[in-house]
SEPA-804176 format. One record per residue (C-alpha): x, y, z; chain. Coordinates in nm, 3 decimals, m for minus. Each point is the difference from the previous one (the first is absolute). Layout:
<recs>
+---------+---------+---------+-------+
!       u !       v !       w ! chain !
+---------+---------+---------+-------+
!       X !       Y !       Z !     A !
...
+---------+---------+---------+-------+
</recs>
This chain:
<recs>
+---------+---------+---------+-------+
!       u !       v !       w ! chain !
+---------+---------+---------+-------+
!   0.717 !  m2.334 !   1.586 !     A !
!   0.015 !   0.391 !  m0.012 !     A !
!  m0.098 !   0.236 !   0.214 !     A !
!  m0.129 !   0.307 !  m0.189 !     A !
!  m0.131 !   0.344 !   0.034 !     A !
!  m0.241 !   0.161 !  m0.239 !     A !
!  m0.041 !   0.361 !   0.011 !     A !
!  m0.351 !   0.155 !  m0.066 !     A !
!  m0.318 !  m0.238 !  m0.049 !     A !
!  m0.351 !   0.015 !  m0.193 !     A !
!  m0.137 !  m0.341 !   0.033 !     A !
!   0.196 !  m0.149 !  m0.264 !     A !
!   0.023 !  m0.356 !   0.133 !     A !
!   0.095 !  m0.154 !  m0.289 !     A !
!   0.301 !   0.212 !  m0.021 !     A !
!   0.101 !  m0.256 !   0.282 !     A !
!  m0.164 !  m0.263 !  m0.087 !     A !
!   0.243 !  m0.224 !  m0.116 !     A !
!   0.297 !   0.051 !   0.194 !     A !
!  m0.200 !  m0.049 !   0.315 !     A !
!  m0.116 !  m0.346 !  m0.140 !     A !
!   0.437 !  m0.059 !  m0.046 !     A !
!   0.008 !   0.075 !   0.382 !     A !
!   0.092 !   0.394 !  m0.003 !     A !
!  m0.120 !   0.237 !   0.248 !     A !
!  m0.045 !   0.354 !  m0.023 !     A !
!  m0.044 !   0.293 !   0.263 !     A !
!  m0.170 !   0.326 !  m0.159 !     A !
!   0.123 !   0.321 !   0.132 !     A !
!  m0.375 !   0.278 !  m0.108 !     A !
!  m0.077 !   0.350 !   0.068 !     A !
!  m0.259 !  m0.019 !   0.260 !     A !
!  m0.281 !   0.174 !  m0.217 !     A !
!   0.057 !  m0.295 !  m0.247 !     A !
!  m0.024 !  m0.284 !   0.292 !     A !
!  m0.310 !  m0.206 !  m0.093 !     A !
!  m0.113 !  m0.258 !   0.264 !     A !
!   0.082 !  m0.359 !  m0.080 !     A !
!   0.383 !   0.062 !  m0.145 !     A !
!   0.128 !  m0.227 !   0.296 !     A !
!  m0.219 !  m0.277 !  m0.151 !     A !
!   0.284 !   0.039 !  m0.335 !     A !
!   0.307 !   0.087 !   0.203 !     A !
!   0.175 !  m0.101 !   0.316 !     A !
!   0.062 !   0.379 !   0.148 !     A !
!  m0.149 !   0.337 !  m0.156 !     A !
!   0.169 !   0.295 !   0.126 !     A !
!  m0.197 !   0.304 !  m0.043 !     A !
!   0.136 !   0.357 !  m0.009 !     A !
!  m0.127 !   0.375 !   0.025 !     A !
!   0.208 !   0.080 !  m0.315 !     A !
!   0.201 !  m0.247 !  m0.244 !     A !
!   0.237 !   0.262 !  m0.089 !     A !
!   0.100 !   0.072 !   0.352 !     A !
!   0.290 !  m0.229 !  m0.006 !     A !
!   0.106 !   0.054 !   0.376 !     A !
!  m0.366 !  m0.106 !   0.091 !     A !
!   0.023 !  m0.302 !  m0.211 !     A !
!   0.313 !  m0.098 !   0.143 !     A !
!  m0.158 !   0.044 !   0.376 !     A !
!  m0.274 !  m0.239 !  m0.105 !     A !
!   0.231 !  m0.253 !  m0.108 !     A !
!   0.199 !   0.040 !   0.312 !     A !
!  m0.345 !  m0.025 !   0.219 !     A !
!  m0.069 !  m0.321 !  m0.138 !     A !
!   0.379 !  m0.140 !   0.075 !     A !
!   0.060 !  m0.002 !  m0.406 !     A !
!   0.396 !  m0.022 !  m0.032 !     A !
!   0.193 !   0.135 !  m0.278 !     A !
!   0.057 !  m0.353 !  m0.143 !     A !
!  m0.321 !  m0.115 !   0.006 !     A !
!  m0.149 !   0.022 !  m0.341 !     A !
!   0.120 !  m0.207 !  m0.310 !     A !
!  m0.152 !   0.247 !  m0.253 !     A !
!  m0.226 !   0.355 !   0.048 !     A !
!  m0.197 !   0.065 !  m0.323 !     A !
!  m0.315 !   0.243 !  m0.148 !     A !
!  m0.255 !   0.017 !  m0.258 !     A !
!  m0.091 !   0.305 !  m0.001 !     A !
!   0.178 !   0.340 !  m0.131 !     A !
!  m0.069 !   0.207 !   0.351 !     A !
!   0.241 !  m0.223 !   0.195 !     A !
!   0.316 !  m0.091 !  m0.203 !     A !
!   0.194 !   0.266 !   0.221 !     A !
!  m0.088 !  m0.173 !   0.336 !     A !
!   0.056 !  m0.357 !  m0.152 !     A !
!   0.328 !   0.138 !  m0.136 !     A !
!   0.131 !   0.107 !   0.318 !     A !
!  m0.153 !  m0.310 !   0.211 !     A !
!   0.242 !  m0.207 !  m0.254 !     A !
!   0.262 !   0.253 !   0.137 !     A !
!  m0.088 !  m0.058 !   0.393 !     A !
!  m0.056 !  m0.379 !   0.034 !     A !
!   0.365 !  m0.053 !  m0.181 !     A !
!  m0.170 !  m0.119 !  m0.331 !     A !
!   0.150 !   0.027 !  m0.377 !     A !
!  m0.121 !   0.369 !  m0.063 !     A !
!   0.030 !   0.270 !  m0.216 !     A !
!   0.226 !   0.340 !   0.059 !     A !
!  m0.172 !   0.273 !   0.209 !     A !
!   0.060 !   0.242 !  m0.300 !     A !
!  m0.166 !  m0.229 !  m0.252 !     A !
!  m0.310 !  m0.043 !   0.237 !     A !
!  m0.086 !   0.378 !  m0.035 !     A !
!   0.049 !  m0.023 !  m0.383 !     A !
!  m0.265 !  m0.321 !   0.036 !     A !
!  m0.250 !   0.284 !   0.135 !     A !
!   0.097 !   0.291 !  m0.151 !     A !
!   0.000 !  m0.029 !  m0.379 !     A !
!   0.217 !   0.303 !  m0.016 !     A !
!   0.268 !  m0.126 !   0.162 !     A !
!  m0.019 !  m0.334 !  m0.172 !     A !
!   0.011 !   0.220 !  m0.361 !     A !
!   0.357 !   0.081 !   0.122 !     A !
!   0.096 !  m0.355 !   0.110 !     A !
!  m0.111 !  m0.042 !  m0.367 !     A !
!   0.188 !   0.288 !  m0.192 !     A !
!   0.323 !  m0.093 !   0.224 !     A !
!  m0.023 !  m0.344 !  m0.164 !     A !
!  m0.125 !   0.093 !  m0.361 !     A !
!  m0.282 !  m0.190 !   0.063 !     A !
!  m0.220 !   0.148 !  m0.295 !     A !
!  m0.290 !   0.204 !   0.166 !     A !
!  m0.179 !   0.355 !  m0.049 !     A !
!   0.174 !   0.300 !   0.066 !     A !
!  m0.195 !   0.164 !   0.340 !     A !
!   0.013 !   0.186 !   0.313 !     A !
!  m0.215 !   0.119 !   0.302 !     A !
!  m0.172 !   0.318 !  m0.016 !     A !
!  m0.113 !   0.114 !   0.318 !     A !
!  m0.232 !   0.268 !  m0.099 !     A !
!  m0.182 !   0.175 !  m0.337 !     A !
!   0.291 !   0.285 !  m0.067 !     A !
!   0.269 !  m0.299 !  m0.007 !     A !
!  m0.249 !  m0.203 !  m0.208 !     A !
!  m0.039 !   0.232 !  m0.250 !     A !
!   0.385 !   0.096 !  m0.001 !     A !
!   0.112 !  m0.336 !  m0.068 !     A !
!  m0.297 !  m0.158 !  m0.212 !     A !
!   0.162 !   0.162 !  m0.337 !     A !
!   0.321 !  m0.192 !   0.058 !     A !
!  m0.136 !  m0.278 !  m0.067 !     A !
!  m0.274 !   0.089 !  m0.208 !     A !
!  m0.350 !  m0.092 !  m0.066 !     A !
!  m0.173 !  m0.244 !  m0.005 !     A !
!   0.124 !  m0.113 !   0.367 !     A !
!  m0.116 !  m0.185 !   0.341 !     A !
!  m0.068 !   0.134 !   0.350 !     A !
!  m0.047 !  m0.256 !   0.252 !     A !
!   0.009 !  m0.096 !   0.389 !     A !
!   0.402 !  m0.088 !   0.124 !     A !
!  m0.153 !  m0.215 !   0.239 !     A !
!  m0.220 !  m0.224 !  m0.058 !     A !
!  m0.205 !  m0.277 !  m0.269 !     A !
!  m0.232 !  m0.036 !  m0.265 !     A !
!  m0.134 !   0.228 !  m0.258 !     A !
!  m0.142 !   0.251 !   0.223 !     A !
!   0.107 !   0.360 !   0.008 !     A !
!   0.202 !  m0.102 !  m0.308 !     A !
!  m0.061 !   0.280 !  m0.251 !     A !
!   0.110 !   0.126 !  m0.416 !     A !
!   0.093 !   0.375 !  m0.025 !     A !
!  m0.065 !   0.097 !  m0.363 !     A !
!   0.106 !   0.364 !   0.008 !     A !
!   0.130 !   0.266 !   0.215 !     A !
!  m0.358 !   0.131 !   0.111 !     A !
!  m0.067 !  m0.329 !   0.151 !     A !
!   0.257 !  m0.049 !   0.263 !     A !
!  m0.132 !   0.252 !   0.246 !     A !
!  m0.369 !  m0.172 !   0.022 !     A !
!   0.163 !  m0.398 !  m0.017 !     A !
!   0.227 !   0.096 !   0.290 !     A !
!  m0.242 !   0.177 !   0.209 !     A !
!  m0.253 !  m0.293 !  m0.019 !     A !
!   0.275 !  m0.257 !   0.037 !     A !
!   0.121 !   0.184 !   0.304 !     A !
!  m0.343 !   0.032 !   0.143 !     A !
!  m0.088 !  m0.366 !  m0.117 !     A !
!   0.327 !  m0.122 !   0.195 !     A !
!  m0.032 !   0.206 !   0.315 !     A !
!  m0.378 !  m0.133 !   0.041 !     A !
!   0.077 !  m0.376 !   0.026 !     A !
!  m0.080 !  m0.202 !   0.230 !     A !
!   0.318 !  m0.292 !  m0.032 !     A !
!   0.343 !   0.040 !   0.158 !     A !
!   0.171 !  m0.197 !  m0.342 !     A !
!   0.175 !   0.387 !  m0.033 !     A !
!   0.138 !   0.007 !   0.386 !     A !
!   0.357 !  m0.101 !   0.055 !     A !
!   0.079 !  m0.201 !   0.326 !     A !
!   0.101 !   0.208 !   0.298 !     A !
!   0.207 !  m0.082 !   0.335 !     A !
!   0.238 !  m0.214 !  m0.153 !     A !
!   0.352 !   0.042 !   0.111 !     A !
!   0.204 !  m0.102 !  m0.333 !     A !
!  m0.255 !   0.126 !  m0.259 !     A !
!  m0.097 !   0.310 !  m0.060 !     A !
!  m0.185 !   0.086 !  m0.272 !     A !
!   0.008 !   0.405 !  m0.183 !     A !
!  m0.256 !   0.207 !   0.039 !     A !
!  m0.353 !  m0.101 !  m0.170 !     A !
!  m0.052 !   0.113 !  m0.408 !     A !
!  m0.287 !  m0.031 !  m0.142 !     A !
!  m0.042 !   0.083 !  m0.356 !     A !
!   0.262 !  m0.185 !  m0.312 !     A !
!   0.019 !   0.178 !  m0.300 !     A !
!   0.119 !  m0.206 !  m0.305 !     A !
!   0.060 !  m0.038 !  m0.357 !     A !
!  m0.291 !  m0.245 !  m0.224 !     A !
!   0.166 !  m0.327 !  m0.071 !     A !
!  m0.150 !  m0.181 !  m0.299 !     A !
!  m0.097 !  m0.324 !  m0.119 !     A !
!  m0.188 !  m0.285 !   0.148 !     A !
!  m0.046 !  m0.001 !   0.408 !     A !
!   0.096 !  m0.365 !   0.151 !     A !
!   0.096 !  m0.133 !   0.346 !     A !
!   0.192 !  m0.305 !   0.139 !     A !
!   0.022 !  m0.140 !   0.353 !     A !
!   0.323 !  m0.176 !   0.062 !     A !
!   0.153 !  m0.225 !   0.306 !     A !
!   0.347 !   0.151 !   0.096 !     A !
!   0.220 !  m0.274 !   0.204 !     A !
!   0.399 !   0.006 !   0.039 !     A !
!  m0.056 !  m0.324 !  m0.172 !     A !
!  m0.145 !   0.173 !  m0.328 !     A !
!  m0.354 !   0.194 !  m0.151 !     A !
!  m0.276 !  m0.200 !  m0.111 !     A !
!  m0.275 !   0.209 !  m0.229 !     A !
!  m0.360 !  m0.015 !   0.031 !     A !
!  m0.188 !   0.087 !  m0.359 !     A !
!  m0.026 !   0.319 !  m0.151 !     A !
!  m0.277 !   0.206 !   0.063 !     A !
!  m0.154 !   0.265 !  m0.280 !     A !
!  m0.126 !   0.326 !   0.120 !     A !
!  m0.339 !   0.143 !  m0.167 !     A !
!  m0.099 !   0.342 !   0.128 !     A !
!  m0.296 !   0.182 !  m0.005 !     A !
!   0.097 !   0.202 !  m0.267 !     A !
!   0.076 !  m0.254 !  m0.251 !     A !
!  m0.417 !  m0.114 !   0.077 !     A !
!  m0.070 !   0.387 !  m0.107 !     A !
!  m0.081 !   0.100 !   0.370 !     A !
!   0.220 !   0.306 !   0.090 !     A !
!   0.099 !  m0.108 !   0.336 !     A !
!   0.400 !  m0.101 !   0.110 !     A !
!  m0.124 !  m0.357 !   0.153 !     A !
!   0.144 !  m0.335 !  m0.083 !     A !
!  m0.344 !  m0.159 !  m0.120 !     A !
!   0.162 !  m0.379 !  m0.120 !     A !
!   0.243 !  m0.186 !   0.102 !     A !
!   0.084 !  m0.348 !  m0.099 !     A !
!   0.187 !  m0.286 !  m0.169 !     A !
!   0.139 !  m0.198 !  m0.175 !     A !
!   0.095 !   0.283 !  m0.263 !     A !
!   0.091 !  m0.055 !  m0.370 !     A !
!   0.137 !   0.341 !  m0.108 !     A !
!   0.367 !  m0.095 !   0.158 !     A !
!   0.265 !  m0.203 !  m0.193 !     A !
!   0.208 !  m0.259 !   0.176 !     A !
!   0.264 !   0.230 !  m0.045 !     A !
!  m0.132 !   0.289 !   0.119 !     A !
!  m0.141 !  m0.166 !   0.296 !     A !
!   0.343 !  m0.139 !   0.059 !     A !
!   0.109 !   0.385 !  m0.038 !     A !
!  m0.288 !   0.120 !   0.306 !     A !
!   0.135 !  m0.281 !   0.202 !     A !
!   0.362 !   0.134 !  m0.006 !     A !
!  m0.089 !   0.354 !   0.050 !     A !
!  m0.199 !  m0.109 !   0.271 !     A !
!   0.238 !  m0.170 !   0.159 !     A !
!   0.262 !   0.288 !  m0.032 !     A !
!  m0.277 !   0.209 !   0.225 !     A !
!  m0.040 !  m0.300 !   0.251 !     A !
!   0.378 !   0.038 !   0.062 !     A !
!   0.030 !   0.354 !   0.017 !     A !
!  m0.304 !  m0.038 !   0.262 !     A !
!   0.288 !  m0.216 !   0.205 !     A !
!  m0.328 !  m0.218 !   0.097 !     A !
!  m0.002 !  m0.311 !   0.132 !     A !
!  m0.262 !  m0.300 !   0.074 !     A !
!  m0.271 !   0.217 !  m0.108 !     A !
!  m0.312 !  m0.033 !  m0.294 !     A !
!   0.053 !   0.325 !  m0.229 !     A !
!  m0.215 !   0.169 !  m0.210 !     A !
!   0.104 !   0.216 !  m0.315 !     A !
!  m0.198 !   0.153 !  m0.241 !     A !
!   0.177 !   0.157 !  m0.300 !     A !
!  m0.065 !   0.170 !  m0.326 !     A !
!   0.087 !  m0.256 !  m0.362 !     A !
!   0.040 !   0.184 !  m0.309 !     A !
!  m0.026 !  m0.248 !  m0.292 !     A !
!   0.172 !   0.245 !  m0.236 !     A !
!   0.324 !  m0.005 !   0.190 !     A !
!  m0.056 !  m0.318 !   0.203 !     A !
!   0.112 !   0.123 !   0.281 !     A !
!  m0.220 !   0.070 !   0.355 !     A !
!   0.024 !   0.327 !   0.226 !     A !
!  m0.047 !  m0.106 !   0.365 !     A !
!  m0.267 !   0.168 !   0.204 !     A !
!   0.036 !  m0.134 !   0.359 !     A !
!   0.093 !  m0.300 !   0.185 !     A !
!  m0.193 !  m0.114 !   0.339 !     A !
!   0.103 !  m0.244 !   0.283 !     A !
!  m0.317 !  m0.181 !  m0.001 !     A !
!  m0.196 !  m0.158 !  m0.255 !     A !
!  m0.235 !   0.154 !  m0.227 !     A !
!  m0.378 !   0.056 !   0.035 !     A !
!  m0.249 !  m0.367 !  m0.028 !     A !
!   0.343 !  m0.169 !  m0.136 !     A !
!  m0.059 !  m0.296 !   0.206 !     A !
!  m0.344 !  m0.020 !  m0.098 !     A !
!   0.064 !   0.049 !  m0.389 !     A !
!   0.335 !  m0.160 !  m0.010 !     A !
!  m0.126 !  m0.309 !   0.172 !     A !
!  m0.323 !  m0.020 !  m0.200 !     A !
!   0.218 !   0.044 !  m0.295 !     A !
!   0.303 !  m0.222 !   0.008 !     A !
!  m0.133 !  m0.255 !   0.260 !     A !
!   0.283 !   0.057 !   0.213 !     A !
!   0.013 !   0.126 !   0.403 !     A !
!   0.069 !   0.324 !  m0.032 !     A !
!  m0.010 !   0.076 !   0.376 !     A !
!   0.226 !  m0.274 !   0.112 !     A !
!   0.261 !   0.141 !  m0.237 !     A !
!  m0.004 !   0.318 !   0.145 !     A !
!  m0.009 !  m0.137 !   0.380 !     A !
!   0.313 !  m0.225 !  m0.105 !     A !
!   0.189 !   0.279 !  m0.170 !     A !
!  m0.070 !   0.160 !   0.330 !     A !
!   0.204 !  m0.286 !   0.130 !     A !
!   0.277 !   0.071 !  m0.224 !     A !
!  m0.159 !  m0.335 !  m0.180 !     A !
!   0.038 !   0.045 !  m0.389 !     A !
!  m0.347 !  m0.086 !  m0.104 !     A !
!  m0.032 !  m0.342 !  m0.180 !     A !
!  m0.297 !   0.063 !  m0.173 !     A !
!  m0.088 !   0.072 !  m0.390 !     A !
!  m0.181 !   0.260 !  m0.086 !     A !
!  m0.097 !  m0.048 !  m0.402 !     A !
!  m0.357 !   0.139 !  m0.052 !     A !
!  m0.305 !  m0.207 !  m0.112 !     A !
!  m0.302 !   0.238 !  m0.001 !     A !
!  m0.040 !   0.357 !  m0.090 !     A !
!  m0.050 !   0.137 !   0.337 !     A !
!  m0.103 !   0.389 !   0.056 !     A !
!  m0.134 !   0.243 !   0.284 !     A !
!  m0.190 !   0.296 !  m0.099 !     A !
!  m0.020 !   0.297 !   0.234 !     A !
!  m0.314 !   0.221 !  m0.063 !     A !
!  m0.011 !   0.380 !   0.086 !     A !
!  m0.296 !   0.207 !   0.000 !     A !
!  m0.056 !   0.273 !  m0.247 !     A !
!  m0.171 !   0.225 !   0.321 !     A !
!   0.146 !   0.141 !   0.311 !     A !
!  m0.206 !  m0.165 !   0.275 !     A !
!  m0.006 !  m0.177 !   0.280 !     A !
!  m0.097 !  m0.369 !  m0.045 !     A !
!  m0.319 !  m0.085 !   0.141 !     A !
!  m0.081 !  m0.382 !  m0.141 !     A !
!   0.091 !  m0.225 !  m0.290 !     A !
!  m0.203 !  m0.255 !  m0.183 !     A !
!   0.173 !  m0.272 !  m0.064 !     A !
!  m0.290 !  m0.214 !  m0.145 !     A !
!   0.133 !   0.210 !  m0.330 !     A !
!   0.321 !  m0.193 !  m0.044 !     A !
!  m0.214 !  m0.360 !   0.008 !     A !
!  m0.003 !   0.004 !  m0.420 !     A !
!   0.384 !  m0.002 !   0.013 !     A !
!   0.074 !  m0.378 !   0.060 !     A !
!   0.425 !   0.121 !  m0.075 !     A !
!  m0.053 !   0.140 !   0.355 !     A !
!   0.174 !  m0.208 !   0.289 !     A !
!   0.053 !   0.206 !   0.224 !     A !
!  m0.128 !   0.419 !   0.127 !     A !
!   0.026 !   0.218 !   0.255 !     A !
!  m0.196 !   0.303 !   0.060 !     A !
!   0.229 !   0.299 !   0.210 !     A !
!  m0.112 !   0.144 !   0.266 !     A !
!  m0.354 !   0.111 !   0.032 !     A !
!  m0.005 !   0.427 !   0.144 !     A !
!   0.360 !  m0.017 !  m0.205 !     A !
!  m0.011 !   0.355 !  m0.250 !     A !
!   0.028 !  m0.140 !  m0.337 !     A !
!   0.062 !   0.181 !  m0.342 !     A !
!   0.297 !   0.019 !  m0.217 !     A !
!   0.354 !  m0.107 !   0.108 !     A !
!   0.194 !   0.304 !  m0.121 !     A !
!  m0.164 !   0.218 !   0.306 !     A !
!   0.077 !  m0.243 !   0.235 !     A !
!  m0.324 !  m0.251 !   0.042 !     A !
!  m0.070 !  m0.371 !   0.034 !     A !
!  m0.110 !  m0.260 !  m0.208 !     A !
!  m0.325 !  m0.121 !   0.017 !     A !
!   0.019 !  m0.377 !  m0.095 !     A !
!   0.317 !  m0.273 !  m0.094 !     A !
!  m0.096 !  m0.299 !  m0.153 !     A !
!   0.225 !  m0.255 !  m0.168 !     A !
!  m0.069 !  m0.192 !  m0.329 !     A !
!   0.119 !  m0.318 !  m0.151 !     A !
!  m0.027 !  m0.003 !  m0.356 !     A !
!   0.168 !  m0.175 !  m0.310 !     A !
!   0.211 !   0.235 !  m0.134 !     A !
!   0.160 !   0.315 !   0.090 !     A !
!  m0.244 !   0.230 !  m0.258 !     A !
!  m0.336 !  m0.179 !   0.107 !     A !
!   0.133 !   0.137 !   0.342 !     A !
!   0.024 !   0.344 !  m0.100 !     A !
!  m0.359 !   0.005 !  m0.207 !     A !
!  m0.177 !  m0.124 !   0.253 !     A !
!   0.173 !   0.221 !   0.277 !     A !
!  m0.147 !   0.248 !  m0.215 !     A !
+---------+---------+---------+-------+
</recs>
C-alpha cells in the first residue's frame, strides 16, 4: 500500500475516503494558521509550518521528523495556493516531477503564455504591465475590448473588461489596490529553495478578448497515457445581465460540442499537457471554443484539479473521482469511466453591494428541492462584485435534467 503526502487540508475527508478504505496512508504537510485540531484523527503525521512557501523550513520539518528523501510514493494538492510546493516536493523525495522552469509557468500565467506561444499552442496575445503609464502604452496594441487580470492566482476575481482607453487607468488602480489588500498567499512564490528560483513577483496581465463559448476539462496525465474527465461550460455573470467578471455556472454534461470538436479540445489539450512537461498530475484547462471556426483558444492550464470537480463529477458520472486523481498521483492511469448521467451545476452568487457579510438565511433556498448541496463563505468576509476584488457570498450545486433547466433555474 502507498505511502502518501497531501499538501494543504480543509476537512475534505472524502477526498481520502476511498483510498484509505484500499489501505493508503497519507501524511499532510499545513501552514500552521490552517492546523485545525483533530487532523491526526485522518492522517498518520501532520507537519505544521510557519510558512508553506518557505521551502528550506519545510524541508527542516521533514528532516525533524526523520522523513527521508525516498519516503513518499506520491505528494499531491487540491488547491491552487500550493501547486509550487507540491511541485518541488515531487522534485525532493525523487518522485516523477515536472521541470523547475515549467513549475513557475504553473504559477505565473505569464510565463506559461510563453511556454504556449513557443509551442503554437493557440492562446491570447498578452503581457504584464507593471504600472498605469505601461498599461495605457500597450493597451492599443492590442485593442479594445481586452482583459486585465491577476498573474497569480484563481477564479474570477480581480478579472476585469476594458472597453476603451479612459477605462484602463481606474480598472488598474482598483485591481492593484484589490490585489495588494488580500489576505491569501495563492500570489507568493516559494522562497529558500536551492534549485528553484522563481523571478521577481508581477502582478497585473494584460490581454487580448478571446471569443466564443468558455469551457474547462480536468484530465489525468500518466507516462502510461491521459484520461479526460467531461467538459465543463462556463456561464458568467454577464451572460445573466449582471455586469460583474465572475464565473456564475458551471456544469455538465454540455450539448453545444460535436464529437468532433470535442475530439479537437482533447488534442489541443493534450498538446498544452506536453508542453507543461507534467507528469502524474490531475490538470485543469479552461479554454475559449469558437463554433464558427471550430477551433478553441487556450486560457490556462493548472496542476490540480478544478473547483467542486469531485463533487460534481462524481455526482454526475457515478464514478470516484478522487481515487483517480490519488492513483494518477501514483503514476496509476485511472481505470475509471467518466460518461455523464445527470446535468450537474454549481452556481456562485456575488452580491450587488460592497459590504461586509454579516449573516445569511438559508431557510430561503428550502423551495429549491434541485439543491443538494450549499455553502455559505465566510461570515465578516467583504462581499460585492468580483471585478474589484470581493468574495462570493453563497455556492450551491444543483442537479437537474437537462443542461437549460440548469441555467433557468440558476437564474
Amino acid at each position: 500500500m502507498a505511502k502518501i503526502l497531501l499538501v494543504g487540508y480543509k476537512g475534505k475527508k472524502s477526498h481520502l475516503t476511498q483510498a484509505i478504505e484500499k489501505g493508503h496512508s497519507f501524511d499532510l504537510l499545513i501552514q500552521e494558521n490552517a492546523y485545525v485540531q483533530g487532523y491526526e484523527e485522518v492522517f498518520d503525521q501532520v507537519f505544521t509550518v510557519q510558512s508553506i512557501v518557505d521551502y528550506a523550513e519545510v524541508i527542516t520539518a521533514f528532516e525533524s521528523g526523520n522523513i527521508p528523501n525516498t519516503y513518499y510514493d506520491a505528494v499531491l494538492t487540491r488547491y491552487e495556493e500550493f501547486v509550487e510546493i507540491t511541485l518541488l516536493l515531487q522534485h525532493h523525495f525523487n518522485l516523477p516531477h515536472t521541470p523547475t522552469d515549467k513549475i513557475e509557468a504553473f504559477r505565473n500565467k505569464a510565463q506559461m503564455k510563453t511556454v504556449f506561444m513557443s509551442q503554437d499552442i493557440p492562446c491570447a496575445q498578452g503581457k504584464v504591465v507593471q504600472s498605469v503609464t505601461e498599461a495605457k502604452e500597450y493597451a492599443p496594441t492590442i485593442g479594445f475590448p481586452l482583459i486585465l487580470k491577476q498573474v497569480a492566482g484563481q477564479g474570477s476575481s480581480l478579472v476585469s473588461e476594458i472597453h476603451a482607453p479612459e477605462e484602463v487607468e481606474k480598472r488598474f488602480m482598483v485591481a492593484l489596490k484589490s490585489f495588494e489588500r488580500s489576505d491569501s498567499f495563492v500570489h507568493d512564490s516559494v522562497i529558500n529553495c536551492p534549485f528553484y528560483n522563481p523571478r521577481s513577483k508581477q502582478t497585473l496581465l494584460m490581454e487580448e478578448m478571446m471569443y466564443g463559448q468558455e469551457y474547462s476539462i480536468d484530465s489525468f496525465v500518466t507516462k502510461n497515457g491521459i484520461v479526460h474527465t467531461p467538459i465543463f461550460q462556463y456561464v458568467l455573470a454577464k451572460d445573466l445581465g449582471i455586469d460583474d467578471s465572475h464565473l456564475a455556472i458551471r456544469f455538465t454534461p454540455i450539448n453545444s460540442l460535436s464529437e468532433s470538436d470535442i475530439a479537437h479540445v482533447h488534442q489541443v489539450v493534450e498538446k498544452t499537457i506536453a508542453a507543461m512537461e507534467t507528469i502524474n498530475v490531475t490538470t485543469h484547462a479552461e479554454f475559449f471554443f469558437d463554433n464558427k471556426t471550430h477551433t478553441c483558444k487556450v486560457v490556462e492550464i493548472a496542476a490540480r484539479t478544478g473547483g467542486m470537480r469531485g463533487e460534481m463529477i462524481q455526482q454526475s458520472t457515478g464514478s470516484d473521482f478522487d481515487m483517480a486523481v490519488i492513483n494518477t498521483a501514483l503514476g496509476i492511469t485511472p481505470t475509471q469511466t467518466f460518461v455523464p448521467k445527470k446535468t450537474i451545476g454549481t452556481v456562485y452568487i456575488h452580491s450587488l453591494k460592497t459590504g461586509i457579510l454579516k449573516d445569511f438565511d438559508l431557510s430561503v433556498l428550502e423551495k429549491y428541492p434541485y439543491i443538494y448541496h450549499s455553502k455559505i463563505y465566510k461570515i465578516g468576509n467583504r462581499v460585492g462584485l468580483a471585478k474589484n476584488g470581493n468574495k462570493a457570498i453563497l455556492r450551491v450545486i444543483l442537479e437537474t435534467d437537462s443542461p437549460e433547466e440548469l441555467i433557468t433555474i440558476a437564474k
